[in-house]
N, C-alpha and C positions, 0 to 999 in steps of 0.2 A: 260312343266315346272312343274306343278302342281304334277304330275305321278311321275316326278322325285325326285320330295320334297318329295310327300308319300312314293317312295321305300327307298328313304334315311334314313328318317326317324324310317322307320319299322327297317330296317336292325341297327340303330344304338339302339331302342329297344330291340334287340336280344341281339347285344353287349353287351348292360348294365345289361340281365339278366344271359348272360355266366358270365360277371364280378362275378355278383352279388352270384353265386353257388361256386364261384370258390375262393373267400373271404369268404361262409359262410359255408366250409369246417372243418374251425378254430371253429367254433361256436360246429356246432351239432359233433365233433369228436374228441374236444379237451379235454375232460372227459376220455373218454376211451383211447384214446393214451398215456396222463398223467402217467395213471394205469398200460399203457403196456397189458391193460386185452389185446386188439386186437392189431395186427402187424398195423402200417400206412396206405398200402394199403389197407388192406382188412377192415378197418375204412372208409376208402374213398368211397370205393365199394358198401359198408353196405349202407352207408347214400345216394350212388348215387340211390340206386334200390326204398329205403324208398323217399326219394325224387321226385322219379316219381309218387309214390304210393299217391301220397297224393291228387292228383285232385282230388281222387273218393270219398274224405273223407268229402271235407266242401263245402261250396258256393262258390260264388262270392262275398261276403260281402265289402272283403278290395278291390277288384277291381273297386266295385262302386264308393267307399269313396276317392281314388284316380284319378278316372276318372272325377270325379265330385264334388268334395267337397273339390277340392284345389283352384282352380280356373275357371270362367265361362266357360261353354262349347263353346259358340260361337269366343272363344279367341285361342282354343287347335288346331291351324294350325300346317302344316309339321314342318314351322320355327320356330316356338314356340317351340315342343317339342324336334326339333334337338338343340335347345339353351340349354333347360331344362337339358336334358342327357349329352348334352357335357360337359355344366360345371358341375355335378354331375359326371360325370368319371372323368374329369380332377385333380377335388379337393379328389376324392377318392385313385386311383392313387398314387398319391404325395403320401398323410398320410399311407394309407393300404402298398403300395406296398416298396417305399421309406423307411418308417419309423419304416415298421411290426408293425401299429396299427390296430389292430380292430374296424375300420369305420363302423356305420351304414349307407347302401346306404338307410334305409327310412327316415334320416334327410339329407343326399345330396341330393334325387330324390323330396323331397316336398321344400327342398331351392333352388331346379334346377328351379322347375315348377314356384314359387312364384314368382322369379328373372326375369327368360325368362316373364314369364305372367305379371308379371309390366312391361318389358320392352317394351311392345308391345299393351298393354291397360292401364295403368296406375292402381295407388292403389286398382280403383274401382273393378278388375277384381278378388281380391283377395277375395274368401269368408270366412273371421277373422272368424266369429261365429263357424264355422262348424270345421277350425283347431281347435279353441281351444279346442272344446270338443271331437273330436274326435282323433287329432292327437296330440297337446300338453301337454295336461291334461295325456294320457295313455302315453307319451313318457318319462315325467319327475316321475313322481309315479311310471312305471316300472320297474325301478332296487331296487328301496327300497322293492317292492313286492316281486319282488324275492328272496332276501334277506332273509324276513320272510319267506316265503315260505318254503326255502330249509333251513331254521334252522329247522323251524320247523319238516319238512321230516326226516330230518338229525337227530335230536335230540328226535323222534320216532322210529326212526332205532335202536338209540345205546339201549334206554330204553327194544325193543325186543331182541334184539341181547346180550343182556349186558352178560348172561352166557358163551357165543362164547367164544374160542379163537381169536385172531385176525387172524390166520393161515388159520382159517376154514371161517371168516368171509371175508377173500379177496378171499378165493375160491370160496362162494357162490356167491360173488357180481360181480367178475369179468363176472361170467356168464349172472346174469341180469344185467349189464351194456350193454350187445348186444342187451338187449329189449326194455332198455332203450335209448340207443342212436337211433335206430332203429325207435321210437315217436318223439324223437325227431327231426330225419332229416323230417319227417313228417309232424308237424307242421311249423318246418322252412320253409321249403319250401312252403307248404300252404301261408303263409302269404308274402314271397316272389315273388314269381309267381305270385300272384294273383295283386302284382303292377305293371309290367311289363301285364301284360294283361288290367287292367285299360289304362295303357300308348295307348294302340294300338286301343283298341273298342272304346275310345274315338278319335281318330284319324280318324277312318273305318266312324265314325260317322258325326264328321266334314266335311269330302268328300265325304257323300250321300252315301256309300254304306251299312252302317246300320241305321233303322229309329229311332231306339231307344238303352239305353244302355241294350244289352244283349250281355254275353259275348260268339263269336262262339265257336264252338266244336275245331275248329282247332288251332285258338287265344290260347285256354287254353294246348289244348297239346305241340304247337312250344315253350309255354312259358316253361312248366315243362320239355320238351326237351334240351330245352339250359342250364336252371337250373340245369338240373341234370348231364349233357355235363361241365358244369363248374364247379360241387361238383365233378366230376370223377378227375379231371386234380389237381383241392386244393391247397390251399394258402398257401404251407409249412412254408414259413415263422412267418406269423401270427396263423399258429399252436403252432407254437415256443412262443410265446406271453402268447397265451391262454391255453395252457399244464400246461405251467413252469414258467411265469415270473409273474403271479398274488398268485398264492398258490401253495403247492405240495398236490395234493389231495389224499387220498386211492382208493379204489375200491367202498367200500360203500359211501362215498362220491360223485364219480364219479357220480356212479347210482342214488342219491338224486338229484345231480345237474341237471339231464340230464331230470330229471321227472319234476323238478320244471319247468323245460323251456318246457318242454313239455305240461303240463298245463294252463302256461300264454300262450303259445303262439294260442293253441287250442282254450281256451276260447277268446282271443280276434280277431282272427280269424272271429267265430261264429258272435260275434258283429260287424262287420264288421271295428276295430279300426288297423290300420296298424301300429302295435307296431314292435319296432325296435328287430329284435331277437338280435343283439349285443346288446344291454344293459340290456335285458333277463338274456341271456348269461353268462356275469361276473357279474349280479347282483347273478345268481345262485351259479357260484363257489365263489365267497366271501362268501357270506351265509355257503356255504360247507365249507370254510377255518374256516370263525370265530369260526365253533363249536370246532373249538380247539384254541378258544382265538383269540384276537384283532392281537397279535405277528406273528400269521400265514396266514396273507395277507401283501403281500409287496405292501405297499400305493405308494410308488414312481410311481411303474407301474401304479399302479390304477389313480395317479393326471394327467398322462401324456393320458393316455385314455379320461379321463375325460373333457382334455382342449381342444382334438382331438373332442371330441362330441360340446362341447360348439363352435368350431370355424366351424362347418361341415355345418350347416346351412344359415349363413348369410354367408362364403365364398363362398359356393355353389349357392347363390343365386348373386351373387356379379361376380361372374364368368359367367353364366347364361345369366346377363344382357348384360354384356359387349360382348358376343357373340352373342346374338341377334342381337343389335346394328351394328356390323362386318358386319352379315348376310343381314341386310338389306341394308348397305351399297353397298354390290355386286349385291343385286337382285335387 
């Protein structure tokens, strides 16, 4: 029974990180599609190759912090984390798929974990100190960073460029838009993958077959395999979202935006803080909209985003519970 909890479990791991590439399509290639600089597919393509690429680039940082720094390790059974994932895909699902919002799965997979993990040891198993400052503190600060960030990018850009044409300046930047979207599916992914690898080495761990948290060689490639498996196939719809329904960007826009994310996401990566690349993401293209005034970001979209983040957590963990509870009923 045990064997079968952990295969289940792994394989529902996979699931949540094909999800997870396959939703964060919209993120790292919704700059460049926007602009038209690249066709769709060959956007998808770009960031699937960049997205594998990206093991070789950082640590394990967020995978510890998610392994370990959500909830006790002695808590992170098969069933615990088949509770965690279920309700994090179930509640992602709905909003991402249903509704073409741009869900972040790092505030479903830490309201999955927190849910399922009360549900099965109580408050005590949550460890508060280590979210706040790792995962709450960078989750709410990081869209307003981005923000600044890509004005600022953005509003360096026009200051060199200012003699250009705009003619000449969509022709240069369409170009570095492929370099930049290219970092960017890099760090996304980094920081992605590397939670779904947390999810498993702490699992391997719990069941004696590793003594301590080290993430394997194989853990980290099945992770960026499904990832990148899931950026190939892409969330058109919630490209639709993140192209066109928040701003209409330029080409040098695009390229600011895709940088900016590409920087937070790198640096918090490093730190090991599992910042949400959706709120990266449209913290960046809003940034890139405003430099042409407060009138060119459509808030509507942004409030409905916004109440989709605020409810991703507590329903996620609310879902979570209520499937533990199921689970233990049958086992």
């Amino acid at each position: 029974m045990l064997s079968l909890i952990l295969l289940s479990a792994l394989a529902l791991a996979l699931v949540f990180s094909f999800w997870t590439g396959f939703t964060d399509a919209a993120y790292a290639t919704s700059g460049i599609i926007a602009t038209r600089a690249m066709k769709p597919i060959h956007a998808i393509a770009l960031s699937s190759v960049a997205s594998f690429i990206g093991m070789t680039m950082f640590g394990s940082a967020v995978a510890k912090t998610i392994g370990t720094g959500i909830i006790s390790q002695n808590i992170t059974s098969g069933e615990v984390i088949i509770a965690a994932l279920g309700g994090a895909l179930v509640f992602d699902m709905i909003f991402s798929w249903i509704f073409s919002l741009p869900i972040s799965e790092t505030h479903v997979l830490i309201g999955g974990l927190i849910g399922a993990g009360g549900a099965a040891g109580g408050a005590d198993v949550v460890q508060l100190e280590g979210i706040i400052k790792k995962v709450i503190l960078p989750l709410i600060t990081s869209p307003f960073i981005a923000i600044i960030i890509t004005v600022l990018i953005t509003a360096l850009v026009i200051r060199i460029f200012r003699d250009y044409s705009s003619s000449k300046m969509n022709k240069y930047f369409k170009r570095l838009q492929i370099v930049s979207t290219f970092l960017f599916s890099i760090t996304d992914a980094t920081n992605d993958a590397q939670k779904v690898m947390g999810i498993i080495t702490v699992l391997l761990m719990y069941y004696g077959h590793l003594a301590e948290f080290s993430v394997p060689l194989w853990v980290a490639l099945i992770s960026y395999v499904t990832i990148s498996m899931g950026t190939l196939f892409g969330g058109w719809r919630i490209v639709k979202t993140m192209a066109k329904r928040i701003t209409l960007i330029k080409p040098y826009q695009g390229f600011c935006s895709d940088l900016g994310s590409s920087i937070m996401l790198g640096v918090a990566a490093s730190m090991g803080m599992p910042v949400s690349s959706t709120h990266v993401a449209n913290g960046t293209i809003i940034g890139a909209g405003l430099t042409r005034g407060v009138k060119a970001v459509k808030w509507k979209t942004i409030r409905n985003i916004i109440w989709a983040w605020i409810l991703s957590a507590p329903l996620s963990a609310i879902f979570s519970f209520l499937i533990y509870k199921g689970i233990e009923l049958v086992i």
